[in-house]
C-alpha positions in Angstrom: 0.0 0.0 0.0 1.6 3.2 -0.9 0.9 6.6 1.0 0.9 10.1 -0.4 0.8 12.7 1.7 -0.9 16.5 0.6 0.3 19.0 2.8 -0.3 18.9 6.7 -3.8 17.6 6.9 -4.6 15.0 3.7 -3.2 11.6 3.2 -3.6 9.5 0.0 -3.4 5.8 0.5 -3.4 3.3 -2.4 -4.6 -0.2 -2.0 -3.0 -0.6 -5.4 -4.0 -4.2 -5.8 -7.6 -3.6 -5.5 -7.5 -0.4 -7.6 -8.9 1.5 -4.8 -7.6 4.9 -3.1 -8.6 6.4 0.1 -8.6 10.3 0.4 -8.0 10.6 4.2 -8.6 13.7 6.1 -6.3 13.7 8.4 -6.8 16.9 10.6 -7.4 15.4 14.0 -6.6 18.2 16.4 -9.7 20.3 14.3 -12.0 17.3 14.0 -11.0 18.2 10.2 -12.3 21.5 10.2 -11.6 22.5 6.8 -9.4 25.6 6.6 -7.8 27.2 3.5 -4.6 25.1 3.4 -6.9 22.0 4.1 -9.3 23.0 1.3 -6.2 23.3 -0.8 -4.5 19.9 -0.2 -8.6 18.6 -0.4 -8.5 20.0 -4.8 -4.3 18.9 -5.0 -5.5 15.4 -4.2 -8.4 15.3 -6.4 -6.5 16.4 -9.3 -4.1 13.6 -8.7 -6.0 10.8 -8.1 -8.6 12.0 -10.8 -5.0 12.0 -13.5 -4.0 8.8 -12.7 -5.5 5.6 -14.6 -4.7 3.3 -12.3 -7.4 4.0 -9.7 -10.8 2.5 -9.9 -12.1 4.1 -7.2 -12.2 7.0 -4.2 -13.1 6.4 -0.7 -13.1 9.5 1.6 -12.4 8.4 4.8 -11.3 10.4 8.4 -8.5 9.8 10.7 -10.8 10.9 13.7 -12.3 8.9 16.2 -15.7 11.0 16.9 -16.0 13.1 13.5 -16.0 12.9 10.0 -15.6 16.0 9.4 -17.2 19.6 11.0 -16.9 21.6 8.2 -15.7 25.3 7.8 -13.2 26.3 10.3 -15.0 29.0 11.7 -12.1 30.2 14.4 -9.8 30.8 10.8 -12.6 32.6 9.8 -13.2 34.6 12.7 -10.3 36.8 11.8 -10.7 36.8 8.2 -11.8 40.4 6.2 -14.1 40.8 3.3 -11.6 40.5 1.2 -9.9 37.1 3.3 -13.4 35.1 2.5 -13.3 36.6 -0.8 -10.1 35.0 -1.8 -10.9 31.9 0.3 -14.0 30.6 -1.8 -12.4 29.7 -4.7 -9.9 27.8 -3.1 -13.0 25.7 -0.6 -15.1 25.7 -3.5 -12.1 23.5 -5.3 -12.3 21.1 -2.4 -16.0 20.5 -2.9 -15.7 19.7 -6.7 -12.8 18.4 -6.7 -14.3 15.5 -5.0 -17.8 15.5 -7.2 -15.7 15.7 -10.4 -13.4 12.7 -9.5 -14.5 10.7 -12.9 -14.6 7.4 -11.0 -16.9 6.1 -8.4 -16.7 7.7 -5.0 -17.5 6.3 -1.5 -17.9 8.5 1.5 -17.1 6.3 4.6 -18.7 8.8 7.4 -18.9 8.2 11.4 -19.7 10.9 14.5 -20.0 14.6 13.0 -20.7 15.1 9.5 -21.8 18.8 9.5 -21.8 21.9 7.0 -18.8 21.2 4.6 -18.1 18.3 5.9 -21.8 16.5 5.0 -21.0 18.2 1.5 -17.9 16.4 0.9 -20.1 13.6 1.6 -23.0 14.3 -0.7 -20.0 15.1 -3.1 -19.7 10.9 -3.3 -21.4 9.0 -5.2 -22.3 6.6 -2.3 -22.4 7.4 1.8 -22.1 4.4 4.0 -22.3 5.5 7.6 -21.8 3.7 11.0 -24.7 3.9 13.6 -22.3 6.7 15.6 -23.1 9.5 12.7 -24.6 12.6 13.3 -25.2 14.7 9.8 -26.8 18.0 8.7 -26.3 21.4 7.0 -26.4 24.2 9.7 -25.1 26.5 7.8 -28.4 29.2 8.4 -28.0 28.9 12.2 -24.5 30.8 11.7 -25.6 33.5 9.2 -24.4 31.6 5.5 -25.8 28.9 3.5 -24.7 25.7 2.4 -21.9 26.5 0.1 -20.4 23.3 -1.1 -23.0 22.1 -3.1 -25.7 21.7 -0.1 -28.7 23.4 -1.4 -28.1 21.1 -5.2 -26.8 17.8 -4.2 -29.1 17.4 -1.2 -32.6 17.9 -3.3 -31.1 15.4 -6.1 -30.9 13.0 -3.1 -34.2 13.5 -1.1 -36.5 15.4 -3.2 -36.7 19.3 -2.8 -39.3 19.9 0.3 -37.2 17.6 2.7 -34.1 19.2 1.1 -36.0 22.6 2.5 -36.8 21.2 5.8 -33.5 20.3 6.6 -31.7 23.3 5.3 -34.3 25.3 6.7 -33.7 24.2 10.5 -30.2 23.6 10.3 -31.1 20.3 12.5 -28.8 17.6 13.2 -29.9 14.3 11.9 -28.8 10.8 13.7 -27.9 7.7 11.7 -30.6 5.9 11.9 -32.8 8.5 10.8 -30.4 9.8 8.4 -30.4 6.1 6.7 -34.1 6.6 6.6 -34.4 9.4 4.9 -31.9 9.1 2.2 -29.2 10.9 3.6 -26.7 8.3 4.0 -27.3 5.2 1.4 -25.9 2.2 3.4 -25.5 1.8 7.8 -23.1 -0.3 9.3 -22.3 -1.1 13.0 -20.0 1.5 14.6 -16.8 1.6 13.6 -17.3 -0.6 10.3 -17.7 2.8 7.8 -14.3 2.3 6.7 -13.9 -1.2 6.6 -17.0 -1.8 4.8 -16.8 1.2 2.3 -13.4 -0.4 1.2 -15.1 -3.8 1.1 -17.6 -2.1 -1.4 -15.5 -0.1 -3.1 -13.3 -3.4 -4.2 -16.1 -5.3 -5.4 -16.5 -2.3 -7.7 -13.2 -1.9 -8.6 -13.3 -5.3 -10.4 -15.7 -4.5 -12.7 -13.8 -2.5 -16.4 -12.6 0.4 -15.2 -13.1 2.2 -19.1 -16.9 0.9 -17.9 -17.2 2.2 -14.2 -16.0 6.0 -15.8 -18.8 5.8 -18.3 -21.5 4.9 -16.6 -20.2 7.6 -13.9 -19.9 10.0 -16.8 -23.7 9.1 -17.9 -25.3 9.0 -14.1 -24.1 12.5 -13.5 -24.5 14.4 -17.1 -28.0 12.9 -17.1 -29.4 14.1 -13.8 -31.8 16.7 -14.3 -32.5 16.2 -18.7 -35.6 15.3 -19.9 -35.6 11.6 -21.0 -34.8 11.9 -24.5 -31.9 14.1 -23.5 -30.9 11.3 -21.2 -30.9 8.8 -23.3 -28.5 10.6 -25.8 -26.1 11.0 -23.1 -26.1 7.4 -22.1 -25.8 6.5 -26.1 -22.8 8.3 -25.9 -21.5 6.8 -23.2 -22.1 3.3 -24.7 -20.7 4.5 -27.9 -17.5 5.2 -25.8 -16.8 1.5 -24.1 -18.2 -0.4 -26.6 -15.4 -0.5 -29.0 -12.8 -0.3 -25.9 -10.2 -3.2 -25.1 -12.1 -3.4 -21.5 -15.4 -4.4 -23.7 -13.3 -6.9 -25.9 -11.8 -8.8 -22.6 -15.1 -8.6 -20.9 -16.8 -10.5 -23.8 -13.9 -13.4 -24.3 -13.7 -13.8 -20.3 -17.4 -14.2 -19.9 -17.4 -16.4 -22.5 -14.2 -18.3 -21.7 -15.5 -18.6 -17.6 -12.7 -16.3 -16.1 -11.8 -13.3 -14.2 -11.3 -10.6 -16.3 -7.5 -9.0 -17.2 -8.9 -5.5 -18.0 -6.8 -3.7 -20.0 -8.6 -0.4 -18.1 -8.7 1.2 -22.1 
């Protein structure tokens, strides 16, 4: 397993066999807060592990016992001018796509607080398995802001626009279990097994054609909100890009030969 560290407060670990690389935030002193310089290693390791063809997929895990991650550190921004937050956003903003553009599949392994920026990066995955310890929500209103890391669009897309409202709208924290209920988080695990069982799922992806698993990403997330017709171009042309791949040619001859595939990942 090789480690990559970004700056003071992200960690990179690849599980190289698998295909599978965990974005850890690794901030424990701050219960990952994210500041500028965190925000900044956040975008540096999503433009790294989105450049490099051997990973499969993403798991966004934390190195803290009790929290995920709180999101915005508020004491940085305590002191910070007009112009400070100003100059900030485009640097947090990269944090928050960074990790919704990564073009493969993405798994947010959450326990204990999952708040403001921190449930974003969340909703920024394509998945959220959460232990029964989790605590999520977007509070931003109760401090004067809104959700500004994709809150007020990815949340909706999840659990329809009037829950979307109710929970913006009251800022209230939401507890696993209900959290699993609503939609929030998509799979609940027994404390403490968000990480395990995130990297469990995220290998049985990873076998599957990688040229495959970044084209039916591709197609998920172009098509959300289109018409049907629209969608169904998009996903046409997403077929039309894997189906005269080396990933599709293996796939066909191992099925039909009764073997694991050797995916050429091309």
């Amino acid at each position: 397993m090789g480690e990559q560290r970004f700056g003071e407060f992200v960690l990179v670990r690849r599980h190289e066999e698998e295909g599978v690389a965990e974005l850890v935030l690794d901030r424990p002193k701050a219960m990952n807060a994210v500041s500028t310089e965190m925000a900044r290693s956040v975008g540096a390791a999503c433009a790294a592990l989105g450049g490099d063809p051997a990973v499969r997929v993403v798991v966004l895990t934390s190195t803290h016992e009790r929290a995920f991650c709180v999101g915005a550190d508020l004491k940085e921004r305590k002191s910070f001018s007009d112009a400070d937050l100003v100059r900030q956003r485009p640097v947090t903003r990269g944090a928050y796509t960074g990790v919704l553009e990564l073009p493969v599949p993405t798994i947010a392994a959450v326990h204990g607080f999952a708040l403001g920026g921190g449930f974003e990066l969340a909703l920024s995955c394509d998945l959220i398995v959460a232990d029964r310890t989790a605590v999520v929500g977007l509070p931003e209103v109760s401090v004067g802001v809104i959700p500004g890391g994709g809150g007020t669009q990815l949340l909706p897309r999840r659990v329809g626009a009037a829950r979307a409202a109710e929970l913006i709208f009251t800022a209230r924290r939401v507890e696993a279990e209900e959290a699993h209920r609503l939609g929030l988080v998509d799979q609940l695990v027994e404390a403490g097994e968000d990480r395990t069982e995130a990297l469990s799922l995220a290998a049985r992806i990873a076998a599957n054609s990688p040229v495959g698993l970044r084209a039916a990403k591709r197609a998920l997330r172009l098509g959300q909100g289109l018409d049907l017709r629209a969608g169904l171009e998009v996903e046409d042309a997403a077929w039309r890009a894997v189906a005269f791949s080396g990933d599709r040619v293996e796939g066909v001859a191992a099925f039909n030969e009764g073997r694991v595939p050797r995916w050429p990942g091309q």
